[in-house]
Each structure stands twice: as structure tokens, then as C-alpha cells.
N, C-alpha and C positions, 0 to 999 in steps of 0.2 A: 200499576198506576204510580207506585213511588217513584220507579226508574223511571218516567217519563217527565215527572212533577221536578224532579232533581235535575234532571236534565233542561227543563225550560226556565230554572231556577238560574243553572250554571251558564248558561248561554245569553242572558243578560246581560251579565258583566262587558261584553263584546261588546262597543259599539256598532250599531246600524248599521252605519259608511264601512264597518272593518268586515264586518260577515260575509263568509262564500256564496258568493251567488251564481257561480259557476258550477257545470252538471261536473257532479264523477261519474263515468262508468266504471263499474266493477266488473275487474276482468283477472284471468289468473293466466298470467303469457310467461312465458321462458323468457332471459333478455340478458344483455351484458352491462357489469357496468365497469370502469375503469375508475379504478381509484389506486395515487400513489405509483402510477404508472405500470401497472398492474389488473389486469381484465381476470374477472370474477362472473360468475354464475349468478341469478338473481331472476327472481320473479317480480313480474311487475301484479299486485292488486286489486290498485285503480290510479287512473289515470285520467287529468282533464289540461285545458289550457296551460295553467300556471305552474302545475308539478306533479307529483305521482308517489304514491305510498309502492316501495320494495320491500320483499323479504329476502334476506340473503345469510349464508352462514362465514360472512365476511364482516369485520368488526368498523364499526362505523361510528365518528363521532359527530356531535352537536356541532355544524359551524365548516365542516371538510366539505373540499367539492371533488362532486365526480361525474363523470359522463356517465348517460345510460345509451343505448342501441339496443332499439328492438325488433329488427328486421319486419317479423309480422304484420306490426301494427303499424309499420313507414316510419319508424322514429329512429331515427341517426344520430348520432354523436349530439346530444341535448346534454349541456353543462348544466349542472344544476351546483345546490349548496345543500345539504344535510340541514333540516329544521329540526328533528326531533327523532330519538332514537329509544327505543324498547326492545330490551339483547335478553333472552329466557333462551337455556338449555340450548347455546348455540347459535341459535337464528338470533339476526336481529332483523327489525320491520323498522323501517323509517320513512321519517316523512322527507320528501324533495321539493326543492322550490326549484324550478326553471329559470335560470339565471340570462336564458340568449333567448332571441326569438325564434318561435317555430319555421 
């Protein structure tokens, strides 16, 4: 009950107009991304409209942009920008914003 209370605590601060109201699917797909001119290995998590959380064992900062391609899923060379990044023992998982349109 805390984690849940702290969580509707933390999620205020958001305004209204600013909160995702767009579905994620959660999915765990193989996929490439190109950063740096340079194509890397990367799993995509989840994925909706606006952008997609990866995991990769390729370092990744706040603010870079890189392509992703995910054959499977029909996603092609989608430019995105790095929002937020969390690197433990190698991987990091970050968050992507879709910078072009679908």
C-alpha cells in the first residue's frame, strides 16, 4: 500500500495536460539502433506513439540522438532523442522520444 500511496503522491506533481495518455505496449523485441554512426544491438521493452524505452549494452547519454529499426515490429529508421538513461552493470535502459513522424 506504501508503494502505491507514494506513487499517487509522486505523480501529482505532473501536471494533467503533461501526463501520458498514450498505451505502452510491453514487448521485449531484438532491434538496432544507430548511434554515432555506429549500429548496436538493443532490445526494445516498450513501445507506444511518441517513443520506446531500450535496453542495450551501448552507453548512452541524456540528450543524444539515435535511430532505432525494428524489423519485426515495422519500425524503421525512427530518430529519436535519449530522455533518460539508467547504465547498472553494463546495460543501460533508456528512455526515447521520437523525434520524426511515424
Amino acid at each position: 500500500m506504501r508503494v502505491v500511496a507514494n506513487f499517487i503522491r509522486s505523480s501529482k506533481k505532473i501536471p494533467l495536460s503533461q501526463r501520458r495518455l498514450l498505451i505502452r505496449d510491453k514487448i521485449q523485441v531484438d532491434g538496432i539502433i544507430e548511434h554515432n554512426r555506429l549500429n548496436y544491438s538493443a532490445s526494445i521493452v516498450d513501445i507506444h506513439e511518441s517513443g520506446a524505452q531500450i535496453k542495450t549494452k551501448t552507453r548512452l547519454n541524456k540528450g543524444e540522438s539515435i535511430k532505432i529499426e525494428v524489423p519485426s515490429e515495422n519500425l524503421i529508421n525512427r530518430k529519436g532523442e535519449i530522455r533518460w538513461t539508467n547504465s547498472r552493470l553494463g546495460t543501460t535502459i533508456a528512455g526515447v522520444k521520437f523525434m520524426d513522424e511515424a
